[in-house]
C-alpha positions as CSV (number, residue, x, y, z in Angstrom):
1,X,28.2,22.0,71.2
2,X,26.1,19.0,70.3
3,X,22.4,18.3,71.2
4,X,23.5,15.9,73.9
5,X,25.7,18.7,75.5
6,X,22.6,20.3,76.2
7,X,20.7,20.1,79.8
8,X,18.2,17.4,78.6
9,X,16.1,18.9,82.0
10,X,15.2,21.8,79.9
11,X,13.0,20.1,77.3
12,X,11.6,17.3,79.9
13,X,9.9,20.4,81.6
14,X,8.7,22.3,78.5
15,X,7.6,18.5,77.2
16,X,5.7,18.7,80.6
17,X,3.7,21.9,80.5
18,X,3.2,21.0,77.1
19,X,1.3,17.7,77.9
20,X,-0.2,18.9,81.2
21,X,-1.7,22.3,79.2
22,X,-5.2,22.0,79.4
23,X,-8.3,24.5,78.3
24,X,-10.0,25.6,81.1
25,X,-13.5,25.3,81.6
26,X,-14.5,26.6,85.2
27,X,-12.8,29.5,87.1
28,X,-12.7,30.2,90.5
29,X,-13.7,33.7,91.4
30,X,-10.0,35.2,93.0
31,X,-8.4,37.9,91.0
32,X,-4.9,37.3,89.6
33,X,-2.5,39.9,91.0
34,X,-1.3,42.3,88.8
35,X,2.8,41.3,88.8
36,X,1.7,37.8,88.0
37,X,-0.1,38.7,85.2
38,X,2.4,41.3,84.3
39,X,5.0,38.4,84.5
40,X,2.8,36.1,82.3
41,X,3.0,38.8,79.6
42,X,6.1,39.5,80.1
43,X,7.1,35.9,78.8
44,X,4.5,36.0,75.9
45,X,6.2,38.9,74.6
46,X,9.2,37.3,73.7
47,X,7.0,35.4,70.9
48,X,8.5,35.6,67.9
49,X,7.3,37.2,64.8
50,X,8.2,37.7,60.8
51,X,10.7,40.5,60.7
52,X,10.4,40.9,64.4
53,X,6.6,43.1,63.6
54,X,5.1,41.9,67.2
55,X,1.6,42.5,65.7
56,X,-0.2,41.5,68.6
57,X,-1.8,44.5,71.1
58,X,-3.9,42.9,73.9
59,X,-6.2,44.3,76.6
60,X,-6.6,42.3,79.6
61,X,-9.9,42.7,82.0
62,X,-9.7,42.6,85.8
63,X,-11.9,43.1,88.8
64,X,-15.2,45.5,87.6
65,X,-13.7,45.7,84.2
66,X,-14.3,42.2,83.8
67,X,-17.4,42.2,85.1
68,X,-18.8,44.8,83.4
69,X,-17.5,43.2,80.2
70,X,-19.4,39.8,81.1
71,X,-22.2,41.9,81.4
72,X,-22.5,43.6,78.3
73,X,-21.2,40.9,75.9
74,X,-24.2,38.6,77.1
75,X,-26.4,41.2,76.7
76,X,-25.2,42.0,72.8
77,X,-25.2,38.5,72.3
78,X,-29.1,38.2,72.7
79,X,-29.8,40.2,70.4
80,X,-26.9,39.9,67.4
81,X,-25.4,38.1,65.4
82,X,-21.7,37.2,64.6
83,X,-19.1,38.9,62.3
84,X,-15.2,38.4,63.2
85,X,-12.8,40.2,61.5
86,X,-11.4,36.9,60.1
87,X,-13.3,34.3,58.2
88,X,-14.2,31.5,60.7
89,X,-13.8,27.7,59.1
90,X,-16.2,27.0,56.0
91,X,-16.9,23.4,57.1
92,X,-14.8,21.0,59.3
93,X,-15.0,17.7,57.1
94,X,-12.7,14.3,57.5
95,X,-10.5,14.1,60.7
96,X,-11.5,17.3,61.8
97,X,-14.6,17.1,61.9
98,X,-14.0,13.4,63.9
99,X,-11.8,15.6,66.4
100,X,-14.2,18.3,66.8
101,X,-16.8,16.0,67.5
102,X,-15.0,13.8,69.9
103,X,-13.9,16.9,71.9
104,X,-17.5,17.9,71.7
105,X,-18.7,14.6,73.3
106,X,-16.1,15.0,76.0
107,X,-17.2,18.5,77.1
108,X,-20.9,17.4,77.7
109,X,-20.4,14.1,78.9
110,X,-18.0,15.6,81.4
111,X,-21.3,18.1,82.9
112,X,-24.4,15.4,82.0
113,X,-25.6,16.8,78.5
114,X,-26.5,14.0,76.7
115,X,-27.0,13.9,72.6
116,X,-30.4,15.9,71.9
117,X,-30.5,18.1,74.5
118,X,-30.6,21.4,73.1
119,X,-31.4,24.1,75.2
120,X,-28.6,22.6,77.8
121,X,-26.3,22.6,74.9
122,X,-27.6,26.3,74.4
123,X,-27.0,26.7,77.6
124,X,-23.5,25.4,77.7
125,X,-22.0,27.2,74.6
126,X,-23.2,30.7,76.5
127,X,-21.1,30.4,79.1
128,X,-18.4,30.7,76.4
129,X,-19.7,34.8,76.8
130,X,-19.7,34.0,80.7
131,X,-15.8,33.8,80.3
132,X,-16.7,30.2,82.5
133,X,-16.4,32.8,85.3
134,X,-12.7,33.4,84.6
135,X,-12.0,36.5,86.7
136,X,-9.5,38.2,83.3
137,X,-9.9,37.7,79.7
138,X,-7.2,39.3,76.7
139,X,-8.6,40.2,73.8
140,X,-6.1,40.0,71.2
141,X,-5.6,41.9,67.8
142,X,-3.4,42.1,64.9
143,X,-2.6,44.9,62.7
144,X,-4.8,44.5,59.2
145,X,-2.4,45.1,56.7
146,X,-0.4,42.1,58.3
147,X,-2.8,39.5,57.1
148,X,-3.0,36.3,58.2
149,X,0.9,36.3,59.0
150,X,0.1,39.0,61.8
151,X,-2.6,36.3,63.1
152,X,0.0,33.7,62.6
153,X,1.8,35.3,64.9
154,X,-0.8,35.9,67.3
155,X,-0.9,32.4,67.5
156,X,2.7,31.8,68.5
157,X,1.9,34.1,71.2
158,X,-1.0,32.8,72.7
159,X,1.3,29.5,72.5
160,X,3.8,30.8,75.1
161,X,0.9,32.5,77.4
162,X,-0.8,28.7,77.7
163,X,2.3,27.6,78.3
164,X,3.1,30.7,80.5
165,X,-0.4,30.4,82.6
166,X,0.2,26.5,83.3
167,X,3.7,27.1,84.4
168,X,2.7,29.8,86.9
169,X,-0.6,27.1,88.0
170,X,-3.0,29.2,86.5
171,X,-6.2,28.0,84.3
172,X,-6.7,29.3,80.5
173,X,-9.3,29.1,77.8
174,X,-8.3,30.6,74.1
175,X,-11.7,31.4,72.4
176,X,-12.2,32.1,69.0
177,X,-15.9,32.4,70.5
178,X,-14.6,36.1,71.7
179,X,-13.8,37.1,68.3
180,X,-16.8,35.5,66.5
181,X,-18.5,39.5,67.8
182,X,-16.0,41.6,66.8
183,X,-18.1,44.9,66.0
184,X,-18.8,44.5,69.6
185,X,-15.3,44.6,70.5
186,X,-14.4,47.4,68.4
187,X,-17.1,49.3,70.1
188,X,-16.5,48.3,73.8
189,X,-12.6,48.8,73.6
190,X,-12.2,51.6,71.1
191,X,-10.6,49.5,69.3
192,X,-9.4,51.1,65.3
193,X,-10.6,49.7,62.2
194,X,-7.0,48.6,61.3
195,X,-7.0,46.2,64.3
196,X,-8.6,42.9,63.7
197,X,-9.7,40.4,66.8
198,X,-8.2,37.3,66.3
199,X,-9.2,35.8,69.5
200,X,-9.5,36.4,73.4
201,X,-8.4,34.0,76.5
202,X,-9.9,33.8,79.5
203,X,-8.0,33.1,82.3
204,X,-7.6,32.7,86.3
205,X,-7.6,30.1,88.8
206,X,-8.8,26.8,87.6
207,X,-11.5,25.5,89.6
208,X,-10.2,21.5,89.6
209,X,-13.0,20.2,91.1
210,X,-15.4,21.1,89.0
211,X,-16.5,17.7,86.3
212,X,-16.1,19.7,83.1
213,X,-12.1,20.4,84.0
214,X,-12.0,16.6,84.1
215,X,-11.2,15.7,80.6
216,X,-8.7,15.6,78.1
217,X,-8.1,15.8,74.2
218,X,-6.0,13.4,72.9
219,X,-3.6,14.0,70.6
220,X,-3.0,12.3,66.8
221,X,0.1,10.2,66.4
222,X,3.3,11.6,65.0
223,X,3.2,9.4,61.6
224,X,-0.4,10.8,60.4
225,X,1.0,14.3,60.3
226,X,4.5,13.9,59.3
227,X,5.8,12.9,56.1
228,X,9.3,12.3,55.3
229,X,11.3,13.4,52.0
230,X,14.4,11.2,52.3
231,X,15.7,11.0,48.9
Protein backbone atom coordinates (compact mmCIF):
# COMPACT_ATOMS: atom_id res chain seq x y z
CA UNK A 1 0.00 0.00 0.00
CA UNK A 2 1.34 3.46 -0.85
CA UNK A 3 0.76 6.80 0.96
CA UNK A 4 -1.79 7.81 -1.61
CA UNK A 5 -3.77 4.51 -1.05
CA UNK A 6 -4.45 5.95 2.19
CA UNK A 7 -7.85 7.86 3.15
CA UNK A 8 -6.24 11.42 2.76
CA UNK A 9 -9.66 12.40 5.21
CA UNK A 10 -7.79 10.90 8.07
CA UNK A 11 -4.96 13.39 8.33
CA UNK A 12 -7.12 16.58 7.05
CA UNK A 13 -9.05 15.97 10.38
CA UNK A 14 -6.05 15.35 12.68
CA UNK A 15 -4.26 18.45 10.59
CA UNK A 16 -7.58 20.11 11.90
CA UNK A 17 -7.67 19.51 15.63
CA UNK A 18 -4.15 20.14 15.40
CA UNK A 19 -4.56 23.75 14.15
CA UNK A 20 -7.79 24.56 15.90
CA UNK A 21 -6.04 23.22 19.56
CA UNK A 22 -6.06 26.08 21.58
CA UNK A 23 -5.00 26.69 25.55
CA UNK A 24 -7.76 27.54 27.42
CA UNK A 25 -8.05 30.47 29.43
CA UNK A 26 -11.68 30.74 30.92
CA UNK A 27 -13.96 27.82 31.95
CA UNK A 28 -17.46 27.67 32.34
CA UNK A 29 -18.59 26.29 35.56
CA UNK A 30 -20.55 22.66 34.16
CA UNK A 31 -19.00 19.50 35.28
CA UNK A 32 -17.74 17.05 32.57
CA UNK A 33 -19.54 13.78 32.90
CA UNK A 34 -17.71 11.04 33.98
CA UNK A 35 -17.89 8.67 30.53
CA UNK A 36 -16.65 11.59 28.64
CA UNK A 37 -13.81 12.10 30.63
CA UNK A 38 -13.33 8.35 30.96
CA UNK A 39 -13.44 8.30 27.07
CA UNK A 40 -10.84 11.20 26.82
CA UNK A 41 -8.46 9.05 28.87
CA UNK A 42 -9.28 6.27 27.30
CA UNK A 43 -7.69 7.71 23.99
CA UNK A 44 -4.62 9.32 25.87
CA UNK A 45 -3.79 5.91 27.01
CA UNK A 46 -2.91 4.65 23.83
CA UNK A 47 0.24 7.26 23.96
CA UNK A 48 3.11 5.64 23.24
CA UNK A 49 6.09 5.08 25.35
CA UNK A 50 9.99 3.65 25.27
CA UNK A 51 9.61 -0.08 25.79
CA UNK A 52 5.96 0.29 26.14
CA UNK A 53 6.70 1.67 30.31
CA UNK A 54 3.37 4.02 30.24
CA UNK A 55 5.04 6.06 33.04
CA UNK A 56 2.36 8.42 33.39
CA UNK A 57 -0.37 7.99 36.63
CA UNK A 58 -2.85 10.89 36.73
CA UNK A 59 -5.46 12.00 39.18
CA UNK A 60 -8.24 13.97 37.75
CA UNK A 61 -10.41 16.44 40.14
CA UNK A 62 -14.19 16.86 39.84
CA UNK A 63 -17.12 18.46 41.52
CA UNK A 64 -15.92 19.28 45.55
CA UNK A 65 -12.66 17.63 44.87
CA UNK A 66 -11.87 20.30 42.57
CA UNK A 67 -12.98 22.75 44.63
CA UNK A 68 -11.45 21.94 47.54
CA UNK A 69 -8.25 21.70 45.61
CA UNK A 70 -8.62 25.35 44.28
CA UNK A 71 -8.96 26.15 47.67
CA UNK A 72 -6.05 24.89 49.24
CA UNK A 73 -3.46 25.36 46.48
CA UNK A 74 -4.22 29.25 46.66
CA UNK A 75 -3.97 29.18 50.11
CA UNK A 76 -0.27 27.29 50.03
CA UNK A 77 0.56 29.56 47.39
CA UNK A 78 0.50 32.73 49.71
CA UNK A 79 2.61 31.71 51.74
CA UNK A 80 5.37 29.38 49.78
CA UNK A 81 7.53 29.18 47.46
CA UNK A 82 8.09 26.88 44.37
CA UNK A 83 10.13 23.55 44.09
CA UNK A 84 9.03 21.04 41.11
CA UNK A 85 10.32 17.86 40.90
CA UNK A 86 12.01 18.88 37.58
CA UNK A 87 14.29 21.75 36.93
CA UNK A 88 12.16 24.55 35.33
CA UNK A 89 14.09 26.46 32.29
CA UNK A 90 17.34 28.38 33.47
CA UNK A 91 16.66 31.40 31.12
CA UNK A 92 14.64 31.66 27.87
CA UNK A 93 17.13 33.67 25.55
CA UNK A 94 17.02 34.16 21.56
CA UNK A 95 13.67 33.04 19.79
CA UNK A 96 12.29 31.76 22.83
CA UNK A 97 12.46 34.36 24.70
CA UNK A 98 10.80 36.47 21.51
CA UNK A 99 7.96 33.64 21.56
CA UNK A 100 7.44 33.79 25.15
CA UNK A 101 7.17 37.28 25.16
CA UNK A 102 4.87 37.63 22.20
CA UNK A 103 2.49 35.03 23.70
CA UNK A 104 2.85 37.12 26.85
CA UNK A 105 1.65 40.30 25.11
CA UNK A 106 -1.29 38.46 23.60
CA UNK A 107 -2.64 37.14 26.94
CA UNK A 108 -2.86 40.68 28.50
CA UNK A 109 -3.79 42.58 25.65
CA UNK A 110 -6.57 40.05 25.07
CA UNK A 111 -8.08 41.13 29.10
CA UNK A 112 -6.69 45.07 29.15
CA UNK A 113 -3.26 44.70 31.11
CA UNK A 114 -1.17 46.98 29.66
CA UNK A 115 2.90 46.89 30.05
CA UNK A 116 3.67 48.05 33.81
CA UNK A 117 0.88 47.07 35.43
CA UNK A 118 1.88 44.82 38.08
CA UNK A 119 -0.39 43.93 40.50
CA UNK A 120 -3.03 43.08 37.51
CA UNK A 121 -0.29 41.04 36.02
CA UNK A 122 -0.06 39.54 39.75
CA UNK A 123 -3.32 39.18 39.57
CA UNK A 124 -3.50 37.47 36.23
CA UNK A 125 -0.77 34.74 36.67
CA UNK A 126 -2.88 33.63 40.12
CA UNK A 127 -5.60 32.54 38.34
CA UNK A 128 -3.11 30.00 36.96
CA UNK A 129 -3.82 28.36 40.86
CA UNK A 130 -7.68 29.33 40.14
CA UNK A 131 -7.50 26.48 37.38
CA UNK A 132 -9.22 29.73 35.21
CA UNK A 133 -12.31 28.14 36.82
CA UNK A 134 -11.85 24.92 34.89
CA UNK A 135 -14.38 22.61 36.71
CA UNK A 136 -11.27 19.25 36.47
CA UNK A 137 -7.68 19.42 36.52
CA UNK A 138 -5.05 15.99 36.04
CA UNK A 139 -2.15 16.16 37.68
CA UNK A 140 0.29 14.10 36.05
CA UNK A 141 3.45 12.12 37.29
CA UNK A 142 6.15 9.96 36.12
CA UNK A 143 8.04 7.27 37.72
CA UNK A 144 11.67 8.79 39.02
CA UNK A 145 13.92 6.30 38.00
CA UNK A 146 12.58 6.91 34.36
CA UNK A 147 14.14 10.31 33.96
CA UNK A 148 13.42 12.69 31.72
CA UNK A 149 12.32 9.86 29.08
CA UNK A 150 9.39 8.98 31.55
CA UNK A 151 8.50 12.98 31.27
CA UNK A 152 9.11 12.64 27.61
CA UNK A 153 6.58 10.52 27.58
CA UNK A 154 4.27 12.34 29.67
CA UNK A 155 4.47 14.71 27.10
CA UNK A 156 3.29 12.53 24.17
CA UNK A 157 0.38 11.93 26.36
CA UNK A 158 -0.81 15.12 27.22
CA UNK A 159 -0.40 15.53 23.28
CA UNK A 160 -3.25 13.06 22.44
CA UNK A 161 -5.48 14.43 25.57
CA UNK A 162 -5.28 18.23 23.83
CA UNK A 163 -5.95 16.69 20.89
CA UNK A 164 -8.58 14.35 22.62
CA UNK A 165 -10.34 17.36 24.61
CA UNK A 166 -10.75 19.58 21.30
CA UNK A 167 -12.11 16.63 19.41
CA UNK A 168 -14.80 15.96 21.98
CA UNK A 169 -15.39 20.33 22.13
CA UNK A 170 -13.99 20.53 25.35
CA UNK A 171 -11.45 23.46 26.57
CA UNK A 172 -7.74 22.55 28.07
CA UNK A 173 -4.87 24.33 29.72
CA UNK A 174 -1.47 22.23 30.27
CA UNK A 175 0.32 24.02 33.20
CA UNK A 176 3.72 23.61 34.15
CA UNK A 177 2.45 26.35 36.75
CA UNK A 178 0.78 23.08 38.68
CA UNK A 179 4.02 21.47 39.01
CA UNK A 180 6.09 24.49 39.82
CA UNK A 181 4.48 23.34 43.91
CA UNK A 182 5.19 20.01 43.86
CA UNK A 183 5.70 19.33 47.81
CA UNK A 184 2.27 20.51 47.79
CA UNK A 185 1.14 17.96 45.53
CA UNK A 186 2.85 15.22 47.19
CA UNK A 187 1.13 16.20 50.32
CA UNK A 188 -2.42 16.81 49.00
CA UNK A 189 -2.57 13.50 46.84
CA UNK A 190 -0.44 11.17 48.75
CA UNK A 191 1.52 11.14 46.23
CA UNK A 192 5.23 8.71 46.83
CA UNK A 193 8.48 10.14 46.57
CA UNK A 194 9.30 8.03 43.44
CA UNK A 195 6.59 9.96 41.61
CA UNK A 196 7.62 13.23 40.12
CA UNK A 197 4.86 16.00 38.85
CA UNK A 198 5.58 16.85 35.52
CA UNK A 199 2.59 18.95 34.98
CA UNK A 200 -1.27 19.25 35.52
CA UNK A 201 -4.13 20.39 32.82
CA UNK A 202 -7.05 21.94 33.55
CA UNK A 203 -9.92 21.33 31.69
CA UNK A 204 -13.78 21.70 30.95
CA UNK A 205 -16.05 23.73 28.94
CA UNK A 206 -14.39 26.65 27.28
CA UNK A 207 -16.15 29.72 27.96
CA UNK A 208 -15.76 31.28 24.12
CA UNK A 209 -16.94 34.48 24.91
CA UNK A 210 -14.81 35.46 27.29
CA UNK A 211 -11.68 38.18 25.51
CA UNK A 212 -8.77 36.24 26.88
CA UNK A 213 -9.99 32.77 24.76
CA UNK A 214 -9.67 35.22 21.88
CA UNK A 215 -6.18 34.77 20.76
CA UNK A 216 -3.88 32.66 19.13
CA UNK A 217 0.00 31.64 19.02
CA UNK A 218 1.40 31.50 15.84
CA UNK A 219 3.46 28.99 14.82
CA UNK A 220 7.39 29.29 13.33
CA UNK A 221 7.77 28.24 9.64
CA UNK A 222 8.81 24.80 8.72
CA UNK A 223 12.40 25.88 7.26
CA UNK A 224 13.68 27.57 10.73
CA UNK A 225 13.37 24.19 12.36
CA UNK A 226 14.15 21.74 9.90
CA UNK A 227 17.35 21.06 8.36
CA UNK A 228 17.96 18.71 5.65
CA UNK A 229 21.03 16.10 5.27
CA UNK A 230 20.72 15.25 1.58
CA UNK A 231 24.07 13.94 0.71
Amino acid sequence: MTPTDHDSSDFATLQRLADERWTCRQFRPEQVDRATIEQLLRLARRTPSWCNTQPWQVVVTEGEGTERFRKELLAHIQANGTAPDFEFPAQYAGVYRDRRRECGFQLYDSVGIAKGEHEKTMRQMVRNFEFFDAPHVAIVTSEADLGVYGAIDCGLWLENFLLGAQALGLGAAPQAALASYAPFLHDYFALPAHRKVVFGVSFGYPDPDHPINTFRTHRAPLDDQITWHTA
